[in-house]
C-alpha positions as a Python dict, from the first residue, in 0.01 Angstrom:
ca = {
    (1, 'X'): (0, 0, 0),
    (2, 'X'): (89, -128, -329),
    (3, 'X'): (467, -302, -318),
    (4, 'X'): (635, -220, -675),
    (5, 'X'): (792, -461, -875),
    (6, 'X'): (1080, -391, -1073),
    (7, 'X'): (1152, -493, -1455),
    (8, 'X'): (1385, -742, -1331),
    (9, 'X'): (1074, -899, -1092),
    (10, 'X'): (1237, -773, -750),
    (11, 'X'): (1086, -627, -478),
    (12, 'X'): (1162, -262, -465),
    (13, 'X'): (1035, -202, -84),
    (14, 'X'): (1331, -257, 121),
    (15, 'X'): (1086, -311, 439),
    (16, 'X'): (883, -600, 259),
    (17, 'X'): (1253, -731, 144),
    (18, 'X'): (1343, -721, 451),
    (19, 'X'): (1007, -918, 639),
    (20, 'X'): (1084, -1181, 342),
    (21, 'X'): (1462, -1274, 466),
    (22, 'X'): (1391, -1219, 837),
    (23, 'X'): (1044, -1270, 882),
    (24, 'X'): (854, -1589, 1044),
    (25, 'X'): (808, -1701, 1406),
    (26, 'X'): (1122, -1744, 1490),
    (27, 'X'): (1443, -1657, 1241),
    (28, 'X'): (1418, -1264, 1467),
    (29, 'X'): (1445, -1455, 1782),
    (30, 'X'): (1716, -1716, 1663),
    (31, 'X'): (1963, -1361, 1535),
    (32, 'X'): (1838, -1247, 1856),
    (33, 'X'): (1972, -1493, 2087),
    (34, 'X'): (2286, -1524, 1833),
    (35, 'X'): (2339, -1157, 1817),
    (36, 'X'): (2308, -1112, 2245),
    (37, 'X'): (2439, -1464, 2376),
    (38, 'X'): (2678, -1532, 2118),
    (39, 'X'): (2773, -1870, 1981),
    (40, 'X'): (2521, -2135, 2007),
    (41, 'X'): (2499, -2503, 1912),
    (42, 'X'): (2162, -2612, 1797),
    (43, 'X'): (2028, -2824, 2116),
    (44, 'X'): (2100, -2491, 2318),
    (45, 'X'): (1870, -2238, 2047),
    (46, 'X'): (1606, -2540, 2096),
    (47, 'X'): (1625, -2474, 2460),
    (48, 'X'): (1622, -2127, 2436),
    (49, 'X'): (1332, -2171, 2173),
    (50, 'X'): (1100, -2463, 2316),
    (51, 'X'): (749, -2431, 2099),
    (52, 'X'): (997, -2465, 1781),
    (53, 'X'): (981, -2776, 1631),
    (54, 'X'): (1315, -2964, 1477),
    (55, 'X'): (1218, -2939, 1138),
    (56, 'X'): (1165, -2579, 1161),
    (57, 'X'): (1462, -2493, 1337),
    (58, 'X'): (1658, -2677, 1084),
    (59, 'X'): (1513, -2475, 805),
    (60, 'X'): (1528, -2127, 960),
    (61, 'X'): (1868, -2182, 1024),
    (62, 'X'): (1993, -2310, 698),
    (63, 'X'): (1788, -2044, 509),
    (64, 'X'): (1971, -1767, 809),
    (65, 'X'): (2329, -1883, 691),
    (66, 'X'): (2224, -1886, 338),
    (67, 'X'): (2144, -1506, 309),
    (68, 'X'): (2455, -1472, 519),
    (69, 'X'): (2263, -1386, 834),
    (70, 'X'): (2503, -1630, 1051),
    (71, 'X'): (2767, -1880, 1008),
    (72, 'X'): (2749, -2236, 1103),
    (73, 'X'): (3105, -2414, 1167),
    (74, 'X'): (3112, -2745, 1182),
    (75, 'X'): (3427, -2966, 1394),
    (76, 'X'): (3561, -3292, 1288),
    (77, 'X'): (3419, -3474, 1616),
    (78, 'X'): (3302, -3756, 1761),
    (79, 'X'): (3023, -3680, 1812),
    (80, 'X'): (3037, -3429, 1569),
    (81, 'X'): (2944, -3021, 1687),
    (82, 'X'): (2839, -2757, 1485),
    (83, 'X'): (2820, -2384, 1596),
    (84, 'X'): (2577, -2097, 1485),
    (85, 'X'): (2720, -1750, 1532),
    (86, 'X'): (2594, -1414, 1425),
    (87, 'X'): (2843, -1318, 1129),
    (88, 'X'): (2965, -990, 1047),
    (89, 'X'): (2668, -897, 783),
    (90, 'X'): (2376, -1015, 1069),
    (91, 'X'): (2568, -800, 1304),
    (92, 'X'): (2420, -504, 1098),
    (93, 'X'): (2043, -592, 1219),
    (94, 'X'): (2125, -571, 1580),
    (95, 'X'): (2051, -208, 1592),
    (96, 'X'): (1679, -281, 1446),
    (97, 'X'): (1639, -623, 1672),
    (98, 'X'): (1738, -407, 1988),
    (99, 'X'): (1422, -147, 1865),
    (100, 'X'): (1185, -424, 1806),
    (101, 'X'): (1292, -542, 2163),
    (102, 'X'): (1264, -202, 2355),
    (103, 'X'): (910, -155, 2127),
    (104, 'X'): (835, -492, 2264),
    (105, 'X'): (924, -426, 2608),
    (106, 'X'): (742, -73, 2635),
    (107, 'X'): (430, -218, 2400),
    (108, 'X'): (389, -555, 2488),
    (109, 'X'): (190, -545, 2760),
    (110, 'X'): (-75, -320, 2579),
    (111, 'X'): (-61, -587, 2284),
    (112, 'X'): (-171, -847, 2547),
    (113, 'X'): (-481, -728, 2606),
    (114, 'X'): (-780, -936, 2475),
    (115, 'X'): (-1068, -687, 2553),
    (116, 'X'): (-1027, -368, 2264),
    (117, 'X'): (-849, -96, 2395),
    (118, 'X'): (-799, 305, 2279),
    (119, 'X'): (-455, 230, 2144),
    (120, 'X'): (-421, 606, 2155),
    (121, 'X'): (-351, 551, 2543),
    (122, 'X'): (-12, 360, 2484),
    (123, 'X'): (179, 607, 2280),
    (124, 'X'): (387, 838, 2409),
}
């Protein structure tokens, strides 16, 4: 499928625009454990997360609160703290993170499979 371009040079398929701010390995599971758990401070989402590396982590998250996905608050501490939340706009993929999760839940275990399968057999 062809993905058109506008005159301005924008995508103009909302689900590829969509792939290219939430897309990747993990940014989906960082608004995931944001948008279910709540507030998080980074040393917790690398628990939660442990085959992410540092630098990764870093940038997902700074790139997440840059499109306005979360918010990151920082305290005037010693040591200092920062927070990651889900913020209001982020809220709004919750709806489509709980699908890819019930997909994933009802799928997954099909998708597991090394030996080729019907995939015909899985759908309901």
């Amino acid at each position: 499928m062809a993905v058109e371009i506008g005159e301005n040079g924008k995508l103009k398929c909302s689900i590829e625009y969509t792939l290219k701010k939430i897309g990747g390995k993990w940014k989906t599971v960082i608004l995931w454990h944001l948008g279910t758990d709540g507030v998080h401070r980074y040393n917790e989402l690398r628990r939660l997360m442990p085959g992410v590396a540092h630098k990764v982590l870093s940038q997902q998250l700074k790139e997440l609160e840059e499109d306005g996905f979360i918010n990151r608050t920082s305290y005037d501490t010693v040591p200092p703290k920062v927070e990651y939340s889900l913020s209001v706009f982020g809220s709004t993929l919750m709806p489509v993170l709980q699908a890819m999760h019930q997909w994933g839940r009802q799928h997954g275990p099909f998708l597991a499979e090394e030996s080729p399968v019907d995939i015909s057999r899985n759908i309901d």
